[in-house]
N, C-alpha and C positions, 0 to 999 in steps of 0.2 A: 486124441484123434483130430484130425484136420476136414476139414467138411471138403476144400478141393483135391486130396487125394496127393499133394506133395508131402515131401518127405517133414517131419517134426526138427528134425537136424541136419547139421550141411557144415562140409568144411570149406565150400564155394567159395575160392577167393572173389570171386566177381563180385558174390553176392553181397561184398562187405567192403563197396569200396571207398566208404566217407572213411572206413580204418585204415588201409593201403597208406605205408610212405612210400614215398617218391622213389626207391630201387625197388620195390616191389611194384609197382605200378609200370615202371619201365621196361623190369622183365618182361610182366605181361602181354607187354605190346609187340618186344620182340618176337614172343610166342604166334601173335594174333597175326603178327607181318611175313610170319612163316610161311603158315598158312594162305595168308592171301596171295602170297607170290607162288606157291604152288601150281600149276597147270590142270588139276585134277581140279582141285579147288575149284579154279575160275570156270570150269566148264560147267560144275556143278550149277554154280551162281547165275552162266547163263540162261541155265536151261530150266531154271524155277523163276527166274526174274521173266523169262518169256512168257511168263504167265500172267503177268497184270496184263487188264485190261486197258486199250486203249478207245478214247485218249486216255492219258493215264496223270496229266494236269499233274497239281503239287502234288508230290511225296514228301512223306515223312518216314527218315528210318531212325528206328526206336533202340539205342544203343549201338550205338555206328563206329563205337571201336574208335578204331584209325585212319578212318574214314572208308575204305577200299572199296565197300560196296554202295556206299552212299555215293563214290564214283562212278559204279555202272550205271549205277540207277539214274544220273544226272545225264550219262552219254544215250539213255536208252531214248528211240523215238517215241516223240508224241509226250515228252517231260518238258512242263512250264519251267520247273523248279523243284530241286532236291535239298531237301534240310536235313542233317543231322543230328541226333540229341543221345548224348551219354551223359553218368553222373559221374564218369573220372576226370579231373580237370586235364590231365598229362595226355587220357585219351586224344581228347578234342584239342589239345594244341598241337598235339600229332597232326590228328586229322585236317585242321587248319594246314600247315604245312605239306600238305600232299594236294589238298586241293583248295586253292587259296582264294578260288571262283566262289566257292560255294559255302554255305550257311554253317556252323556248326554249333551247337550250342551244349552247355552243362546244366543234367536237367536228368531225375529219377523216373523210370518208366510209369511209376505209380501216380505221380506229381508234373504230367507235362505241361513246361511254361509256354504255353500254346492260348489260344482263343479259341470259344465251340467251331465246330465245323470248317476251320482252317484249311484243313487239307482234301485230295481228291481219293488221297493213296495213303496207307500207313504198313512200312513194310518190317517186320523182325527178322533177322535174319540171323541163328542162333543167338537170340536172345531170348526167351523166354521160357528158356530150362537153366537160367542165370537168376530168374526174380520170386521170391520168396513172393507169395500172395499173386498169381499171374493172371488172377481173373482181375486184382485190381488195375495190372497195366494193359488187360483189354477193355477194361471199363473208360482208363481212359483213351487209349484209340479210338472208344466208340464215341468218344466225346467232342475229339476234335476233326474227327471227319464228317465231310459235310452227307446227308442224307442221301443215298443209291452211293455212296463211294464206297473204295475196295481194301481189304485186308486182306496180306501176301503172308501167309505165316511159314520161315522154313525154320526146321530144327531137326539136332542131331537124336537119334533113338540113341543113345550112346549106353544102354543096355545091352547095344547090342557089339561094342568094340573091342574086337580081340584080336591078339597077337599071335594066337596058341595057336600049334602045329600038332600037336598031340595031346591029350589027356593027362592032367597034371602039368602042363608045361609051366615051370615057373617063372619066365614072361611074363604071363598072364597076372599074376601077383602084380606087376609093373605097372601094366595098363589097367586095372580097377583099380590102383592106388594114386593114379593120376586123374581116373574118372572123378572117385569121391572129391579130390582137391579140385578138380576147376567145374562143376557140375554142380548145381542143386537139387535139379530134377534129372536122374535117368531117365524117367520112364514117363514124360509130360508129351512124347509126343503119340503115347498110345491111347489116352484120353483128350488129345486135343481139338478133335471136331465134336465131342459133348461139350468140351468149356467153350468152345466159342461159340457154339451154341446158347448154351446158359448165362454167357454176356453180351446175347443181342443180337447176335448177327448170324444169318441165312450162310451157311457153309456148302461149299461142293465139294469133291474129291478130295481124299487125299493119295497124294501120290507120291510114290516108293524114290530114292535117287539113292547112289550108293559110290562109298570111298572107300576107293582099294589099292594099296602100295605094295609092291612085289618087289620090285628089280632095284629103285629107288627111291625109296622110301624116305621122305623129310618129317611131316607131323606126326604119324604114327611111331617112327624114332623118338620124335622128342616126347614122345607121352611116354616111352620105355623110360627113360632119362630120367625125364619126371618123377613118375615115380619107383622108380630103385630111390630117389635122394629121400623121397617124403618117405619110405619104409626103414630107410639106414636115420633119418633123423627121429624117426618112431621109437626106435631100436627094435625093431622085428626084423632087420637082418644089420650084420655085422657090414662097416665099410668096405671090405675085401668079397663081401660077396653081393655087395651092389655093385661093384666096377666089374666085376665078373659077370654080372645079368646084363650090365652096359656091353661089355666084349662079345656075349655071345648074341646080342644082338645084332652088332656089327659083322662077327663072322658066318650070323647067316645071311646077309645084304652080301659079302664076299663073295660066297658057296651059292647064289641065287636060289635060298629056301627061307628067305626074307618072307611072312604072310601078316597083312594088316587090312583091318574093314571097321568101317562103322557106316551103318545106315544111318540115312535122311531121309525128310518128309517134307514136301510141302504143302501148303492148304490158304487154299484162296476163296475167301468171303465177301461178303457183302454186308453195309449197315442198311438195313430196312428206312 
Protein backbone atom coordinates (compact mmCIF):
# COMPACT_ATOMS: atom_id res chain seq x y z
CA UNK A 1 0.00 0.00 0.00
CA UNK A 2 1.19 3.58 -0.83
CA UNK A 3 0.69 6.13 1.89
CA UNK A 4 -0.27 9.00 -0.99
CA UNK A 5 -3.03 6.88 -2.46
CA UNK A 6 -1.58 6.53 -6.17
CA UNK A 7 -1.73 3.68 -7.93
CA UNK A 8 1.40 0.53 -6.97
CA UNK A 9 1.67 0.08 -10.92
CA UNK A 10 1.43 2.21 -14.10
CA UNK A 11 2.01 1.55 -17.75
CA UNK A 12 2.57 5.57 -17.92
CA UNK A 13 4.54 6.11 -20.69
CA UNK A 14 5.23 9.65 -19.26
CA UNK A 15 6.07 8.25 -16.31
CA UNK A 16 9.22 6.53 -17.59
CA UNK A 17 10.77 8.95 -19.69
CA UNK A 18 14.75 8.42 -18.83
CA UNK A 19 13.42 4.83 -20.80
CA UNK A 20 11.64 6.42 -23.96
CA UNK A 21 13.79 6.30 -27.49
CA UNK A 22 13.66 8.88 -29.61
CA UNK A 23 10.34 7.36 -31.86
CA UNK A 24 8.68 6.89 -29.03
CA UNK A 25 9.23 10.16 -27.50
CA UNK A 26 8.35 11.73 -30.89
CA UNK A 27 5.17 10.12 -30.95
CA UNK A 28 4.36 11.58 -27.87
CA UNK A 29 4.67 14.89 -28.78
CA UNK A 30 2.81 14.50 -31.76
CA UNK A 31 -0.03 13.34 -29.39
CA UNK A 32 0.56 16.34 -27.03
CA UNK A 33 0.65 18.81 -30.27
CA UNK A 34 -2.83 17.32 -31.04
CA UNK A 35 -4.07 18.44 -28.28
CA UNK A 36 -2.70 21.63 -27.97
CA UNK A 37 -3.69 22.79 -31.40
CA UNK A 38 -7.30 21.81 -30.63
CA UNK A 39 -9.59 24.78 -29.92
CA UNK A 40 -11.45 23.04 -27.07
CA UNK A 41 -8.19 22.64 -25.54
CA UNK A 42 -6.99 26.16 -25.60
CA UNK A 43 -10.12 27.53 -24.20
CA UNK A 44 -9.75 25.20 -21.49
CA UNK A 45 -6.17 26.44 -20.74
CA UNK A 46 -7.50 30.02 -20.96
CA UNK A 47 -9.94 29.84 -18.51
CA UNK A 48 -7.80 27.96 -15.65
CA UNK A 49 -4.68 29.97 -16.49
CA UNK A 50 -7.18 33.22 -15.67
CA UNK A 51 -6.87 32.10 -12.57
CA UNK A 52 -3.21 33.05 -11.38
CA UNK A 53 -2.98 35.80 -9.44
CA UNK A 54 -1.83 38.85 -10.52
CA UNK A 55 1.05 40.18 -10.52
CA UNK A 56 1.80 36.84 -11.37
CA UNK A 57 5.95 37.74 -11.69
CA UNK A 58 8.06 34.48 -12.78
CA UNK A 59 6.33 31.35 -13.56
CA UNK A 60 7.34 28.14 -13.57
CA UNK A 61 5.59 25.29 -15.61
CA UNK A 62 6.42 22.00 -14.20
CA UNK A 63 6.56 19.55 -17.42
CA UNK A 64 5.90 21.96 -20.27
CA UNK A 65 5.73 19.34 -22.83
CA UNK A 66 6.17 21.14 -26.12
CA UNK A 67 6.15 24.13 -24.79
CA UNK A 68 2.34 25.38 -25.72
CA UNK A 69 1.30 26.37 -22.50
CA UNK A 70 4.45 27.61 -21.15
CA UNK A 71 3.43 29.94 -24.32
CA UNK A 72 0.27 31.31 -22.84
CA UNK A 73 1.55 31.62 -19.80
CA UNK A 74 4.51 33.94 -21.04
CA UNK A 75 1.71 35.92 -23.30
CA UNK A 76 -0.39 36.25 -20.07
CA UNK A 77 -0.36 39.92 -18.44
CA UNK A 78 1.48 40.83 -15.55
CA UNK A 79 4.27 37.75 -16.58
CA UNK A 80 8.08 38.81 -15.80
CA UNK A 81 9.06 35.53 -17.15
CA UNK A 82 7.87 32.05 -18.06
CA UNK A 83 10.31 29.03 -17.71
CA UNK A 84 9.77 25.58 -18.59
CA UNK A 85 11.07 22.35 -17.12
CA UNK A 86 10.44 18.73 -18.61
CA UNK A 87 12.60 15.49 -18.10
CA UNK A 88 12.32 14.51 -21.99
CA UNK A 89 15.16 16.00 -23.78
CA UNK A 90 12.96 15.78 -27.47
CA UNK A 91 10.34 17.54 -25.35
CA UNK A 92 12.25 20.66 -24.54
CA UNK A 93 13.93 20.81 -27.85
CA UNK A 94 10.38 20.92 -29.28
CA UNK A 95 9.46 23.37 -26.96
CA UNK A 96 12.65 25.39 -27.79
CA UNK A 97 11.55 25.48 -31.18
CA UNK A 98 8.17 26.84 -30.86
CA UNK A 99 9.11 29.37 -28.48
CA UNK A 100 12.75 30.37 -28.94
CA UNK A 101 12.18 33.60 -26.53
CA UNK A 102 11.74 31.67 -23.85
CA UNK A 103 13.55 29.50 -21.05
CA UNK A 104 13.37 25.70 -21.44
CA UNK A 105 15.00 23.31 -19.53
CA UNK A 106 15.48 19.26 -18.91
CA UNK A 107 14.73 18.65 -15.33
CA UNK A 108 12.43 15.82 -13.29
CA UNK A 109 9.56 17.26 -11.34
CA UNK A 110 10.87 15.63 -8.34
CA UNK A 111 14.53 17.09 -8.70
CA UNK A 112 13.85 20.87 -9.88
CA UNK A 113 17.22 22.47 -11.28
CA UNK A 114 15.98 25.57 -9.81
CA UNK A 115 17.18 27.80 -6.58
CA UNK A 116 14.89 28.15 -3.24
CA UNK A 117 12.31 30.64 -3.79
CA UNK A 118 12.94 31.35 -7.62
CA UNK A 119 9.76 31.84 -8.67
CA UNK A 120 6.49 33.98 -8.08
CA UNK A 121 4.24 31.11 -9.95
CA UNK A 122 4.64 27.44 -10.34
CA UNK A 123 1.97 26.02 -12.76
CA UNK A 124 1.21 22.05 -13.78
CA UNK A 125 -0.73 21.68 -16.17
CA UNK A 126 -1.69 17.86 -16.65
CA UNK A 127 1.19 16.89 -15.17
CA UNK A 128 0.84 15.55 -12.04
CA UNK A 129 -1.27 12.52 -12.82
CA UNK A 130 2.13 11.72 -15.06
CA UNK A 131 4.54 11.58 -11.62
CA UNK A 132 4.91 8.72 -9.51
CA UNK A 133 5.51 10.05 -5.83
CA UNK A 134 3.42 13.66 -6.57
CA UNK A 135 3.66 14.90 -3.15
CA UNK A 136 7.48 14.89 -3.85
CA UNK A 137 7.11 17.20 -7.00
CA UNK A 138 4.83 19.56 -4.79
CA UNK A 139 7.43 19.43 -2.20
CA UNK A 140 9.46 20.77 -4.59
CA UNK A 141 7.31 23.56 -6.04
CA UNK A 142 7.07 24.53 -2.55
CA UNK A 143 10.68 24.79 -2.60
CA UNK A 144 11.27 27.05 -5.25
CA UNK A 145 8.71 29.46 -4.86
CA UNK A 146 9.30 32.26 -3.03
CA UNK A 147 7.06 32.85 0.28
CA UNK A 148 2.91 34.21 -0.30
CA UNK A 149 3.62 32.78 -4.11
CA UNK A 150 1.07 30.91 -6.06
CA UNK A 151 0.30 27.20 -7.17
CA UNK A 152 -1.95 26.77 -10.49
CA UNK A 153 -2.56 22.93 -10.39
CA UNK A 154 -4.75 21.69 -13.59
CA UNK A 155 -5.51 18.06 -14.25
CA UNK A 156 -7.36 15.67 -16.02
CA UNK A 157 -10.01 13.47 -13.72
CA UNK A 158 -9.48 10.92 -16.60
CA UNK A 159 -11.66 8.37 -14.37
CA UNK A 160 -13.86 10.00 -15.79
CA UNK A 161 -13.18 9.61 -19.95
CA UNK A 162 -15.64 7.97 -22.07
CA UNK A 163 -16.40 7.24 -25.31
CA UNK A 164 -19.54 4.94 -24.72
CA UNK A 165 -22.92 5.57 -26.14
CA UNK A 166 -24.39 2.78 -24.61
CA UNK A 167 -23.76 0.16 -21.89
CA UNK A 168 -21.16 -2.29 -22.91
CA UNK A 169 -20.12 -0.27 -25.68
CA UNK A 170 -16.84 -1.70 -26.89
CA UNK A 171 -15.14 1.74 -27.50
CA UNK A 172 -15.01 2.04 -24.18
CA UNK A 173 -12.51 -0.89 -24.01
CA UNK A 174 -10.43 1.66 -26.35
CA UNK A 175 -10.44 4.59 -24.17
CA UNK A 176 -9.50 2.82 -20.73
CA UNK A 177 -6.78 1.16 -22.66
CA UNK A 178 -5.30 4.39 -23.73
CA UNK A 179 -6.05 5.81 -20.12
CA UNK A 180 -3.97 3.00 -18.37
CA UNK A 181 -1.07 3.70 -21.19
CA UNK A 182 -0.63 7.50 -20.94
CA UNK A 183 -1.86 8.08 -17.12
CA UNK A 184 -0.41 7.06 -13.82
CA UNK A 185 -2.78 8.45 -11.70
CA UNK A 186 -6.69 8.44 -12.84
CA UNK A 187 -8.04 9.34 -9.88
CA UNK A 188 -5.21 12.22 -8.45
CA UNK A 189 -7.36 14.84 -9.18
CA UNK A 190 -10.12 13.54 -6.51
CA UNK A 191 -7.63 13.89 -3.63
CA UNK A 192 -5.76 16.73 -4.85
CA UNK A 193 -6.68 19.66 -2.54
CA UNK A 194 -5.80 17.10 0.67
CA UNK A 195 -2.12 16.51 -0.99
CA UNK A 196 -1.60 19.93 -1.54
CA UNK A 197 -2.54 20.43 1.44
CA UNK A 198 -0.35 17.95 3.16
CA UNK A 199 2.68 19.54 1.18
CA UNK A 200 2.29 22.84 2.60
CA UNK A 201 0.42 24.91 0.91
CA UNK A 202 -3.13 26.81 1.82
CA UNK A 203 -5.62 25.54 -1.11
CA UNK A 204 -8.86 27.27 -2.38
CA UNK A 205 -11.40 25.84 -4.75
CA UNK A 206 -11.46 23.46 -6.87
CA UNK A 207 -13.06 23.89 -9.80
CA UNK A 208 -14.88 21.68 -12.49
CA UNK A 209 -13.85 22.42 -16.48
CA UNK A 210 -14.88 19.80 -18.98
CA UNK A 211 -13.75 18.22 -22.64
CA UNK A 212 -16.29 17.43 -24.95
CA UNK A 213 -16.00 16.23 -28.66
CA UNK A 214 -19.10 15.46 -30.74
CA UNK A 215 -19.17 16.62 -34.28
CA UNK A 216 -15.19 16.65 -34.46
CA UNK A 217 -13.54 15.04 -32.55
CA UNK A 218 -9.42 15.15 -32.65
CA UNK A 219 -8.03 13.78 -29.07
CA UNK A 220 -10.69 11.83 -27.99
CA UNK A 221 -10.19 9.92 -31.70
CA UNK A 222 -6.75 9.53 -31.05
CA UNK A 223 -7.25 7.80 -27.58
CA UNK A 224 -9.70 5.29 -29.60
CA UNK A 225 -6.73 4.64 -31.88
CA UNK A 226 -4.62 4.31 -29.08
CA UNK A 227 -5.81 2.15 -27.57
CA UNK A 228 -7.48 -0.54 -30.13
CA UNK A 229 -3.35 -0.70 -30.94
CA UNK A 230 -2.27 -1.24 -27.18
CA UNK A 231 -5.24 -4.16 -26.87
CA UNK A 232 -4.52 -5.80 -30.50
CA UNK A 233 -0.72 -5.56 -29.22
CA UNK A 234 -1.87 -7.23 -25.79
CA UNK A 235 -3.69 -9.81 -27.75
CA UNK A 236 -6.99 -9.18 -26.20
CA UNK A 237 -8.44 -8.52 -29.54
CA UNK A 238 -7.55 -9.84 -32.83
CA UNK A 239 -5.94 -6.91 -35.68
CA UNK A 240 -9.26 -7.11 -37.65
CA UNK A 241 -11.23 -6.21 -34.81
CA UNK A 242 -9.17 -3.24 -33.69
CA UNK A 243 -9.36 -1.54 -37.29
CA UNK A 244 -13.01 -2.37 -36.85
CA UNK A 245 -13.35 -0.39 -33.37
CA UNK A 246 -11.01 2.28 -35.50
CA UNK A 247 -13.96 2.29 -38.33
CA UNK A 248 -16.70 2.54 -36.13
CA UNK A 249 -15.48 5.14 -34.46
CA UNK A 250 -14.97 7.04 -37.51
CA UNK A 251 -18.49 6.17 -38.72
CA UNK A 252 -20.00 7.59 -35.97
CA UNK A 253 -17.96 11.06 -36.42
CA UNK A 254 -19.83 10.39 -40.10
CA UNK A 255 -23.42 9.64 -38.81
CA UNK A 256 -22.84 12.68 -35.95
CA UNK A 257 -23.31 10.12 -32.93
CA UNK A 258 -19.59 10.69 -32.25
CA UNK A 259 -19.79 11.20 -28.00
CA UNK A 260 -16.28 11.95 -25.99
CA UNK A 261 -15.57 13.71 -22.32
CA UNK A 262 -13.13 13.90 -19.83
CA UNK A 263 -13.32 16.10 -16.95
CA UNK A 264 -10.74 18.68 -15.52
CA UNK A 265 -9.94 20.43 -12.49
CA UNK A 266 -8.16 23.14 -11.43
CA UNK A 267 -6.78 24.36 -8.04
CA UNK A 268 -4.93 27.33 -7.14
CA UNK A 269 -2.85 27.70 -3.97
CA UNK A 270 -0.73 29.46 -2.02
CA UNK A 271 2.88 28.70 -0.17
CA UNK A 272 2.30 30.11 3.33
Amino acid sequence: MTTTGEPTTSTDVYARAAELDEATAASLAERIDIRAADPRQQALWDDYLSRAPTPRGRVLEVGSGTGAVTAKIAALPDVAEAVGVDPMPHFVERARRRAPALRFEVGDARALPFDDAAFDGVVFSTTLCHVPGPDRALAEARRVLRPGGWLLVYDGDYATTTVAVRDGDPLQLCAAAAVRTLVHDPWLVRRLSTLVRTCGFEPGALRSHGHLELTTPTYMLSLVDLGADVLVGQGTLLPPTGEALKAEARQRVATGTFFGHIAYASLLATRP
